[in-house]
N, C-alpha and C positions, 0 to 999 in steps of 0.2 A: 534510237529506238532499236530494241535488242528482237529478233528474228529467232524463230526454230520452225526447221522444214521438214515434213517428211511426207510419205508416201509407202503404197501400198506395204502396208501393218498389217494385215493380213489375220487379226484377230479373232476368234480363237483359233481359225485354222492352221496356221504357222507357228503360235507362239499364245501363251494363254492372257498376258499382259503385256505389253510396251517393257522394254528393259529399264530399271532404274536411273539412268544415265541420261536417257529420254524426259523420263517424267521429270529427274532436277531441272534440266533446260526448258521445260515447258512451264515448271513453277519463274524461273528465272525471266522467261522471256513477256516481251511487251504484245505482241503478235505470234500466233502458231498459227502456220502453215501446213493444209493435210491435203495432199492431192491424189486422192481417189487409193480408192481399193481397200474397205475399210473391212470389209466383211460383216461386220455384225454389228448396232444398231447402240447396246451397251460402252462399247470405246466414242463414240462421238458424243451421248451422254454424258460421259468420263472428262471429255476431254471440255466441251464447251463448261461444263462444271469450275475445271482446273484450270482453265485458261484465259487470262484476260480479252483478248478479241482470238475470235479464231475466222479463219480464212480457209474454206473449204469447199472438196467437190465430190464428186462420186467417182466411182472406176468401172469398170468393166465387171467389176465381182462382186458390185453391189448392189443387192437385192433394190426390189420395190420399197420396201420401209426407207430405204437410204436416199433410195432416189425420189422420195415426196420430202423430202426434207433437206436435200442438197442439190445446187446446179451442177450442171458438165461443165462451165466454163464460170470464173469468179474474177471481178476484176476489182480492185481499188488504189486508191490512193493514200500509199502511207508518206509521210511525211518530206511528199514532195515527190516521192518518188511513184511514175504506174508501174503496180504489178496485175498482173493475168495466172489464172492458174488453172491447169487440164487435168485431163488422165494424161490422154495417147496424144502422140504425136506423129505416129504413122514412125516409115521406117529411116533409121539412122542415116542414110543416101538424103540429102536433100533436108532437111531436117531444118537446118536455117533459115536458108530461101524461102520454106514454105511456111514456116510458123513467122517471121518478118512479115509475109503477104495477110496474116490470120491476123496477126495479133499489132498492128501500125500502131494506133496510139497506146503502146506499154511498151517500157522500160525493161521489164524482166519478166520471164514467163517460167514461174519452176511447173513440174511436171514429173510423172511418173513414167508406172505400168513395166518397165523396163528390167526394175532392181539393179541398173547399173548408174553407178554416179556420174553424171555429165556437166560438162561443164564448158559452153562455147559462146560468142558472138558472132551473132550475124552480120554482114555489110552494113545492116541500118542502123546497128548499134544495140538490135536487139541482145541482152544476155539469157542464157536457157541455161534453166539449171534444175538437175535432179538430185536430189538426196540419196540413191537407193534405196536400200528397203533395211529397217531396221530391227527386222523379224527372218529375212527371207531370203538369204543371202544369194542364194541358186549357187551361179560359179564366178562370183564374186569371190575373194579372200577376207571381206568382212560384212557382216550387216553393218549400215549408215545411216545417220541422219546429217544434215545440216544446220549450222549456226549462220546470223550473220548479222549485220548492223548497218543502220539505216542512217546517214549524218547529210544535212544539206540537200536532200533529196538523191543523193549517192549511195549505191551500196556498196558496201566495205565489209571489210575482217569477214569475209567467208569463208566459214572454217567446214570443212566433212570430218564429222566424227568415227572414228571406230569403233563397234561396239564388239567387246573381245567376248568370250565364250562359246 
């Protein structure tokens, strides 16, 4: 089961569409992943359209219209595997410990809000992973998204893309 993650897109405010490179992996993939901060109401149209299952939440910067039609917190079951998926996760200090206490029966919790790419396990065995932002780079050196695949209930080949320009 082939994976595309991302997070706060930030549409139209940062960027007027998803970069091209995005949208091949989102045609490609089995599951998309969008963990909050979508801005505008048009891209999650877009993308539930384009997308074979999508997995999604709101963020901090998204209006009312977003949040009647998206949870703050998402959980399922792909192919053996739990995932969980947030905006925030509060601050980088503790960040493991406290999302393992949150989130016990999952497997992996991608997440945003940050724009910086993360990528750790916690003691429980929990994995957190952020995409950054594939719009918004801040003082990152590239805007990101994430790939990844799903085999035997494992996640594997997790790859962060660069998006150059």
């Amino acid at each position: 089961m082939r994976l595309v993650v991302m997070a706060d897109t930030h549409v139209p405010k940062r960027a007027r569409d998803l970069p091209p490179p995005l949208w091949n992996a989102v045609d490609d993939a089995d599951v998309v992943v969008h963990a909050g901060d979508w801005v505008d109401v048009p891209l999650l149209d877009g993308l539930e359209q384009r997308a074979k299952r999508l997995i999604a939440v709101y963020g901090n910067n998204d209006g009312p219209a977003l949040r009647a039609r998206l949870p703050e917190t998402a959980r399922a079951e792909l192919a053996g595997l739990r995932i969980a998926v947030t905006h925030e996760t509060g601050p980088a200090a503790g960040r493991e410990r406290r999302c393992a206490t949150l989130f016990p029966d999952s497997d992996v919790l991608f997440f945003g809000h940050s724009h910086i790419p993360w990528d750790t396990t916690a003691s429980s065995g929990l994995r957190l992973l952020n995409p950054g932002s594939p719009t918004d780079r801040r003082r990152q050196p590239y805007a990101t998204f994430l790939t990844a695949e799903i085999n035997s209930g494992a996640l594997c080949a997790v790859e962060l893309h660069r998006i150059s320009g």
